[in-house]
Structures are given as C-alpha cells and as structure tokens.
C-alpha positions as CSV (number, residue, x, y, z in Angstrom):
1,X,124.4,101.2,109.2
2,X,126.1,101.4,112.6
3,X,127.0,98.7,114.7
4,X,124.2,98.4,116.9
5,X,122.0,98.6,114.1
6,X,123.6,95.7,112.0
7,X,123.7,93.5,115.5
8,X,119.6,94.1,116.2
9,X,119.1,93.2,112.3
10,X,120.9,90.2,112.8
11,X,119.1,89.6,116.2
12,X,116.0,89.5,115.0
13,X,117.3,87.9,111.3
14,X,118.0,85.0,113.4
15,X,114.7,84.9,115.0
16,X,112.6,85.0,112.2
17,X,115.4,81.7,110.9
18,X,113.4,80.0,113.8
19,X,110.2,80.3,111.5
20,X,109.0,78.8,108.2
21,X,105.4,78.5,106.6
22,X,104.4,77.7,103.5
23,X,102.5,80.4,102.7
24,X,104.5,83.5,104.2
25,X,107.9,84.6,104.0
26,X,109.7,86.6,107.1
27,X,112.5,89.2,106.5
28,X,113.6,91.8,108.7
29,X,115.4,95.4,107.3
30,X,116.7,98.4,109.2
31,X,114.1,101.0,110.3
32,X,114.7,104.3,111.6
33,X,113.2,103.6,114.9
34,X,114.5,100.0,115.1
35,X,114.1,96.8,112.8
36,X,111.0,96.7,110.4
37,X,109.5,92.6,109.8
38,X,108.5,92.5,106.6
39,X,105.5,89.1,106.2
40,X,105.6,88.5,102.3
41,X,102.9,85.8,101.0
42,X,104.5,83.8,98.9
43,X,102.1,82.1,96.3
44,X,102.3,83.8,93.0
45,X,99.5,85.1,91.2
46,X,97.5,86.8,93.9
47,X,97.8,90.4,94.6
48,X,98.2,90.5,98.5
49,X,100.2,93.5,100.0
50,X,103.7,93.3,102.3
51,X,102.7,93.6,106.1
52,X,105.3,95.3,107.7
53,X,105.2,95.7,111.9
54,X,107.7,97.5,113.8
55,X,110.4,96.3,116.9
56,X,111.8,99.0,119.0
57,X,115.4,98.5,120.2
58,X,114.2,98.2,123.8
59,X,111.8,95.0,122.4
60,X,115.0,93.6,120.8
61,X,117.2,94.0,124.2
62,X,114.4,92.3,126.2
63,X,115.6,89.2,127.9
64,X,112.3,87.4,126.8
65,X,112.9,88.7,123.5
66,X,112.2,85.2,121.7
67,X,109.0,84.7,123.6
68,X,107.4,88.2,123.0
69,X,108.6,88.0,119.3
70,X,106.5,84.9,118.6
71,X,103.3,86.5,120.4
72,X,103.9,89.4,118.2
73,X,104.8,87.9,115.0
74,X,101.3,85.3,115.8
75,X,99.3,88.5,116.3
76,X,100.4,90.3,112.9
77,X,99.8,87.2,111.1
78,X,96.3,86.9,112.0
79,X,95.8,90.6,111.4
80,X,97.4,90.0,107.8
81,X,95.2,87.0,107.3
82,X,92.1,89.2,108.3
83,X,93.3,92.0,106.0
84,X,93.1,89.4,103.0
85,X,89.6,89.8,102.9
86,X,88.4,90.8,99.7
87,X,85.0,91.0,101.3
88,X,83.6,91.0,104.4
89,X,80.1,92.4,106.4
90,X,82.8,95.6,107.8
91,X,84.1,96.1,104.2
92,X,80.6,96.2,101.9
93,X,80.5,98.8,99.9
94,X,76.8,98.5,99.1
C-alpha cells in the first residue's frame, strides 16, 4: 500500500474513532478507488450482511471532510437499517 493510501486509511480510521454504537461496528480498508467503510452489526445470532460505501480520495482531501463524512455515514446507516427488512409492502413476494 503506498503512502498516500496508508495516510487516507488512517484519515478516515480516525474518523470513524469519532463514532461508537452499540449495535454497529465501523472499519475502513483500502479500496481501489479510495477507502471502502465497512458497517458490521454487531449482535450475534442474526444473519445481517456487511454494508460497505465507498470515499473517493477527493471526499477525503475535502476541508469539510469531518462534516460530510457524518452526513454520509448517517445516510448509509439508515439505508442499512431499511435493508434489514425481512419484510416489507416493496419486498412481498406474494
């Protein structure tokens, strides 16, 4: 992993420190086109998938970086949340 990479993983690795729920877990990886968030759920025993959303280097490098992070990180939460469905009037199979 090259420099700049490591330094936007860390970037955004201490972001996500900023956060803590008690249902989710935040971690953040290398991605080809920038640095993958990866939202775990954390109680055991329930079959929920890894939502994964995407930051572009030129997200990163914004000066309001911190600010546009939490809007995004709020909006993929509430997506994930919605995804949890197991049923719902858009999702019956009947």
């Amino acid at each position: 992993m090259d420099s700049a990479v490591e330094q936007m993983v860390e970037k955004v690795r201490t972001e996500i420190a900023r956060y803590e729920h008690p249902l989710f877990d935040f971690s953040a990886r290398p991605a080809k086109e920038g640095v993958e968030v990866l939202i775990d759920f954390k109680p055991q025993g329930v079959e929920v998938h890894r939502y994964v959303f995407l930051l572009r280097p030129q997200e990163i490098e914004n000066k309001q970086f911190a600010w546009s992070f939490q809007r995004q990180l709020y909006d993929c939460l509430h997506d994930y949340v919605i995804e949890m469905f197991t049923l719902n009037p858009q999702r019956d199979d009947t």
